[in-house]
Structures are given as structure tokens and as C-alpha cells.
ZAMARGU-4260 file (C-alpha; in steps of 0.2 Angstrom, whole numbers, plus 5000, padded with zeros to 4 digits):
<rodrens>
0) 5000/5000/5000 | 5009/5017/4994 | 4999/5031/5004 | 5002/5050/4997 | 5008/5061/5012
5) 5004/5079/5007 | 5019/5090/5016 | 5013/5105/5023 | 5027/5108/5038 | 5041/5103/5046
10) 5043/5103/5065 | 5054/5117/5075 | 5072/5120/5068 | 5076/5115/5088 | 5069/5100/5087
15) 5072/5092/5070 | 5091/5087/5071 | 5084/5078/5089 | 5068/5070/5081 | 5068/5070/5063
20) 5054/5077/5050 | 5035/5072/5053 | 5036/5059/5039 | 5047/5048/5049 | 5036/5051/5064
25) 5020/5046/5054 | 5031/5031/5047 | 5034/5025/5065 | 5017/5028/5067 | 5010/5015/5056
30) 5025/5004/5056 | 5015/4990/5066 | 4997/4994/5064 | 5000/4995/5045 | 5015/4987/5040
35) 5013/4986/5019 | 5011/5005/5018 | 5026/5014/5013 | 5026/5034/5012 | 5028/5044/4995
40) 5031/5062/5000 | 5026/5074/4990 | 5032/5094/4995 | 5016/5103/4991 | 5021/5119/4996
45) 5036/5118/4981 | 5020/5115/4968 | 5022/5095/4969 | 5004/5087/4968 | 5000/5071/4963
50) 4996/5068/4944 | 4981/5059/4948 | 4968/5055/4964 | 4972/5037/4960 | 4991/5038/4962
55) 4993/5032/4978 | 4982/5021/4987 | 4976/5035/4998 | 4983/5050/5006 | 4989/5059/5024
60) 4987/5078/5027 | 4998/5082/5042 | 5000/5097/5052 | 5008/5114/5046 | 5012/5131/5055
65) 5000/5139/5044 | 4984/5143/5045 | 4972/5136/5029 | 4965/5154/5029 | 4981/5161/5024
70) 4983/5168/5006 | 4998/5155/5001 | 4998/5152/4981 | 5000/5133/4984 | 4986/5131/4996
75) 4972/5133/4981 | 4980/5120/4972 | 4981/5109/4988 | 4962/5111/4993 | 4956/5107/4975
80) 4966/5088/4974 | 4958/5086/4992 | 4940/5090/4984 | 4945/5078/4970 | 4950/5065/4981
85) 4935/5069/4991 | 4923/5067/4973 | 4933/5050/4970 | 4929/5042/4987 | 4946/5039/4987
90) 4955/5037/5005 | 4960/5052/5015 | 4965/5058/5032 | 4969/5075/5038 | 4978/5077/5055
95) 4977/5095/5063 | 4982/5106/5049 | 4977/5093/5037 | 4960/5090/5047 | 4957/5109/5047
100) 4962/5110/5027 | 4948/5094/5025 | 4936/5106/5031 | 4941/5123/5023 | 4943/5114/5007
105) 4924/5103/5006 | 4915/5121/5013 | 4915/5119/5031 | 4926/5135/5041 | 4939/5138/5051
110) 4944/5152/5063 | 4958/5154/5076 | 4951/5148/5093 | 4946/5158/5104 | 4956/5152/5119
115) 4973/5154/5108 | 4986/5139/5110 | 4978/5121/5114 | 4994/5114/5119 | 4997/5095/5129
120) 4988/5080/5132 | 4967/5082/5130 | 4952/5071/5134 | 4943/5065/5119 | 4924/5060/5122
125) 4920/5049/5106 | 4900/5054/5100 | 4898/5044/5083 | 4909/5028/5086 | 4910/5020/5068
130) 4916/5002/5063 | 4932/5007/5057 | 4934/5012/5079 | 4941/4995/5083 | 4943/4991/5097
135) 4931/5002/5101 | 4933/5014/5115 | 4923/5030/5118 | 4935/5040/5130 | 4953/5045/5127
140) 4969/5056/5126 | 4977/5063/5111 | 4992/5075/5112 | 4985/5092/5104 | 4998/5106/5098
145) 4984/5121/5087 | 4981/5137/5087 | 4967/5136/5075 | 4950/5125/5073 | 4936/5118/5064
150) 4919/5130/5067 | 4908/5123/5054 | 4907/5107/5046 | 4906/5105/5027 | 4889/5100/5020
155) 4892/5081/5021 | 4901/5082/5038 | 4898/5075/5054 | 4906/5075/5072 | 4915/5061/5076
160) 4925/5066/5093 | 4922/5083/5104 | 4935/5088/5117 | 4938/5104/5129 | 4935/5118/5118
165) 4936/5107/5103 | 4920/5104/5097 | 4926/5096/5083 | 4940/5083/5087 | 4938/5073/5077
170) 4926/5072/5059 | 4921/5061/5042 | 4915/5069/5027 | 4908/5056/5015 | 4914/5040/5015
175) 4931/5042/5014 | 4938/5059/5023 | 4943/5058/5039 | 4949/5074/5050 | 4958/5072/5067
180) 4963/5087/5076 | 4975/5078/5088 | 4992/5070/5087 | 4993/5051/5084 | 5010/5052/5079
185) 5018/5063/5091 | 5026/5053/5105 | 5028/5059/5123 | 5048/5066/5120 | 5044/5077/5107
190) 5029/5082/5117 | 5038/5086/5130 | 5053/5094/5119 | 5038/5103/5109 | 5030/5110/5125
195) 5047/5117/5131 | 5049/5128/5117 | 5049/5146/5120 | 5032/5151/5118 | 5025/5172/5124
200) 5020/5177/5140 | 5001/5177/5136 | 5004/5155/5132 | 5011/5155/5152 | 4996/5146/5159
205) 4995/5134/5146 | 5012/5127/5145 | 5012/5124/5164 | 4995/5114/5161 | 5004/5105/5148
210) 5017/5101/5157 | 5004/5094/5170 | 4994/5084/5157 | 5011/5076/5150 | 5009/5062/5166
215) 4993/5057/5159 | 4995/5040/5148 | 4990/5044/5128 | 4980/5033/5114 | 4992/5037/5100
220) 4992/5015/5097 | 4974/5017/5098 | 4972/5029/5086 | 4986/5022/5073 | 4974/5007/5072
225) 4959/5018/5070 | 4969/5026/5055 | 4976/5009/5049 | 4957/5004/5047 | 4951/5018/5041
230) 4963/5014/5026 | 4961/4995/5024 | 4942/4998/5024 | 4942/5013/5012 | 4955/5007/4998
235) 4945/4998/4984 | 4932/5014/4987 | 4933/5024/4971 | 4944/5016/4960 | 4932/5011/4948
240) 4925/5030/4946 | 4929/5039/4931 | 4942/5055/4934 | 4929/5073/4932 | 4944/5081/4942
245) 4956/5088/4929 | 4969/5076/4937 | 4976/5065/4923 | 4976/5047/4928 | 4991/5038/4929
250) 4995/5021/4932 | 5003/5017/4953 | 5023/5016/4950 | 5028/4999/4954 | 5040/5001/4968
255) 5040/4986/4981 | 5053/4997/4990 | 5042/5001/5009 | 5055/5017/5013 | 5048/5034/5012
260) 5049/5040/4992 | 5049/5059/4988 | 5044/5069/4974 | 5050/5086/4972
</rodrens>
């Protein structure tokens, strides 16, 4: 399984050399939940798209430090592949930035939340458990690093997860679009690293609760398997669809190699 990982960001300059970039994170992540999945990289903010929805077998969204309101030229051309992917029914899964993006691209909004930074471990009440969710479980913690978030669903929306001043922690549109606003794949030393960062004044108060809410144990496994399934169930969707996109189609390369490939 080759799965499409749209690169938005890369983590602080302080804490790359010690951790790597986020596709090795999100490597990591679905190393033993989804072993047959390999990562092609493909640096969107450089213009580099893929030529078709079907090139991959489905594609990850991850987090950015921008915000999918800002007027960035590469951002248009980003939000209308995810509508086609979207159209196609072909598997995809937006995590923070990439969950907001989801939203903003299929007519939902998103705005800068009115608390400012959501930083450490949150509580996740699940309220629309699905049966991709397994094993099931209706309560629990995801590290959360964002400043912005999802106000308004799009159209074919719905709520999968609330949390503290998160209405929206979680969400699927269609069949095949899935949005998480929390971390699965950061682990607890880069959170901790992340929540040491300097950070102004006004962010005191919730970088001490961070720091509290680091003891509390996270669902990041429990999560990757949701993610897995979410892929294993959603990957013959769509392929038989005609492209009405404008994006070509183009035969998967055959590559049996499971490392990370990048197009630039």
C-alpha cells in the first residue's frame, strides 16, 4: 500500500536534528498497525501534487504552522486535489492542519480559537463511534499542539469526537475523509521537547497545564489502528470512478521498496 503524504510543515528548527521530520514520525506511526504501507512524499508547498487521485492508494494531510486561511499560492491548488479526492471516494486523512484543510477545502470554516494555543495531552469523548473504531473505546487522550479549529462542518460532515474547547476533534465527510485534530504520531519526548519551546507570556498558563497533562497516559496506538482501518476499509472505494477532476490518471509506479519516496 503506497499512501500519498501531502507535506505542509516541518517541526521546529530546535527539534528536527533531535527528532527528525514528521514523515518519519508518521512512518513510525503506522509501522506495526499498517505494515505494507510505505510513504511517497510529496512537497506541496514547492508545487508538487500528485498527477492523479488514484496515484497512491490514499493520502495523509499532516500538520503545518500555517493557517488554511492564509493567502499562500500553493494552498488553492492543495484544497482542489483534496475535493477531488474527496469526489473520487478515494481514502483520505487530515491530522490537525490537514483536518482543518479537509474542512476549509469541502465548505466547512475555520477560525483561530478563541482560547489561543491548545497545547498537551486532551480528553477525547468519542460521540459517533463507527466500525472502522476498533477496538472500540469512547473515552481518550490525544496530544494536541493548534492554534486554529474547525467551526463549521462542510455539507456532508459529521462529528465524530468533541474535546475541551474542541468541538470538533475529530470528523468524516463522506465516505472516505477523515479529519483528526489531535496528534497520533507525536510521541511523549517530542511532546515534552515541543511544550518546552519558547512560547510568549500570554501562552504561560498553558504550557504549565501541559506540562501537567504530560503524566497522563495517551492513545496514540489506539488511534494508529483507527487510522490503519480507516485505510484498509476505504481502499477499493473509488477506483472504479471515472476521473471529472482535471487530474490525469496515471498508472501506481511499481515500487515494492516500503522506505519513504519523495517527489519534488
Amino acid at each position: 500500500m503506497e499512501i500519498g503524504y501531502l507535506s505542509v510543515g516541518t517541526p521546529p528548527k530546535p527539534l528536527t536534528e533531535r527528532f527528525g521530520e514528521y514523515p518519519a514520525m508518521y512512518q513510525r506511526m503506522l509501522a506495526d498497525v499498517l505494515p505494507e504501507a510505505r510513504l511517497r512524499i510529496f512537497e506541496v508547498r514547492e508545487g508538487k501534487l500528485p498527477d492523479s487521485v488514484h496515484t497512491c492508494d490514499g493520502y495523509i494531510c499532516p500538520g503545518s504552522d500555517d493557517s488554511v486561511y492564509h493567502p499562500l499560492p500553493w494552498l488553492p491548488p492543495l484544497m482542489a486535489f483534496i475535493r477531488a479526492v474527496h469526489a473520487a471516494a478515494h481514502p483520505f486523512v487530515g491530522i490537525c492542519f490537514g483536518h482543518q484543510l479537509l474542512a476549509q477545502s469541502l465548505g466547512g470554516s475555520v477560525e483561530r480559537a478563541s482560547g489561543g494555543l491548545r497545547l498537551g495531552t486532551r480528553r477525547i469523548e468519542i460521540t459517533a463511534p463507527t466500525p472502522w473504531m476498533v477496538p472500540c473505546q469512547t473515552v481518550l487522550h490525544l496530544p494536541f499542539a493548534h492554534r486554529d479549529q474547525v467551526i463549521r462542518l462542510p455539507p456532508d460532515g459529521q462529528t465524530l469526537a468533541t474535546s475541551d474547547n474542541c468541538p470538533c476533534a475529530m470528523f468524516q465527510a463522506g465516505e472516505a475523509s477523515l479529519g483528526i485534530q489531535g496528534h497520533p504520531e507525536f510521541d511523549h519526548p517530542y511532546m515534552q521537547a515541543l511544550i518546552e519551546l519558547p512560547r510568549p507570556e500570554k501562552e504561560r498558563t498553558e504550557v504549565e497545564m501541559a506540562r501537567k497533562r504530560l503524566a497522563l497516559d495517551v492513545d496514540n496506538q489506539l488511534v494508529a489502528e483507527w487510522i490503519a482501518g480507516f485505510f484498509r476499509a476505504r481502499g477499493s472505494h473509488g477506483h472504479g470512478e471515472a476521473n471529472r477532476t482535471g487530474f490525469p490518471q496515471t498508472p501506481n509506479p511499481t515500487n515494492n521498496d516500503h522506505t519513504n519516496r519523495r517527489d519534488r
